[in-house]
C-alpha positions as CSV (number, residue, x, y, z in Angstrom):
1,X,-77.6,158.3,77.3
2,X,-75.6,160.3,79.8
3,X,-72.3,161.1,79.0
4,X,-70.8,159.4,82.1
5,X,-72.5,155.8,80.8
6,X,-70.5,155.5,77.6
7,X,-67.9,152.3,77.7
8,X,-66.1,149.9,75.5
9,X,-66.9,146.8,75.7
10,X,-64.0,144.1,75.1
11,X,-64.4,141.3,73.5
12,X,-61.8,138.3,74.3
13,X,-61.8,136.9,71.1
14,X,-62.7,139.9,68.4
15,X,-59.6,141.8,70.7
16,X,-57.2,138.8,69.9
17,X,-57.7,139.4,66.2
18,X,-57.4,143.3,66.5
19,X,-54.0,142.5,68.0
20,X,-52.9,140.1,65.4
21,X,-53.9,142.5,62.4
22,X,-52.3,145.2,64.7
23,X,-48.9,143.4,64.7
24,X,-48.7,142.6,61.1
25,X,-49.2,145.9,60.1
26,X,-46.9,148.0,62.4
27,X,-44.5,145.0,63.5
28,X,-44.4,142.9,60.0
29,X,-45.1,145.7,57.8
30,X,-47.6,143.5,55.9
31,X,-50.0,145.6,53.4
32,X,-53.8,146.0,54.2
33,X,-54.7,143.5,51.2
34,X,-52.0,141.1,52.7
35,X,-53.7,141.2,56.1
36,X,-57.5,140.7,54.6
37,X,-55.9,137.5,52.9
38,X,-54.2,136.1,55.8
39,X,-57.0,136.3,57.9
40,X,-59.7,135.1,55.0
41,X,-57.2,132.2,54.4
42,X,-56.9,131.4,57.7
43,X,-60.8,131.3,58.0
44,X,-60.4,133.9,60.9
45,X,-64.3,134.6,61.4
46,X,-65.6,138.4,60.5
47,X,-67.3,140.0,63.4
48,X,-70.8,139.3,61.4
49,X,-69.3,135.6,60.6
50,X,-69.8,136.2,56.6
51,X,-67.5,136.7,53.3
52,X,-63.9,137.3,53.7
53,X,-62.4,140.2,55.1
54,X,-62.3,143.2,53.0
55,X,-59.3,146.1,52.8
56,X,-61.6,148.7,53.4
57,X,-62.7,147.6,56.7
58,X,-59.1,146.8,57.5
59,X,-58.2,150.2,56.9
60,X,-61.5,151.7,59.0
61,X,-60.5,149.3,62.2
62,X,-56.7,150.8,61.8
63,X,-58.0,154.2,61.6
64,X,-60.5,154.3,64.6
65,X,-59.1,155.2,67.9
66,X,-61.8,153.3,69.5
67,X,-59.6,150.5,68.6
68,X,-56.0,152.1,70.1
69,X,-58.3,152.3,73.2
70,X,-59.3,156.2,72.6
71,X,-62.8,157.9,72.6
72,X,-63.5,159.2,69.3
């Protein structure tokens, strides 16, 4: 693959959830495990639609610029 034909690809509703876990933890201040909670409570759907939502992958998806709309 050239170079020139990497690109993001956005997805409507996966982006709506980034935002939301986004907000909570730089607007509400709400802690990593509070987040995967809230959004396992609220049955918000995994990208891969099983389990809850773990910490860990909380914390990957807050530390990937990918995310922030940066290239890696």
């Amino acid at each position: 693959m050239n170079r020139d034909d990497t690109r993001y690809e956005l997805h409507p509703q996966e982006a709506e959830v980034v935002r939301r876990i986004f907000h909570w933890f730089t607007e509400e201040q709400m802690s990593i495990e509070a987040i995967a909670r809230r959004l396992t409570r609220e049955q918000i759907p995994t990208r891969h639609q099983h389990g809850g939502w773990n910490a860990s992958v909380l914390w990957n998806m807050l530390g990937n610029p990918a995310y922030m709309g940066r290239a890696a």
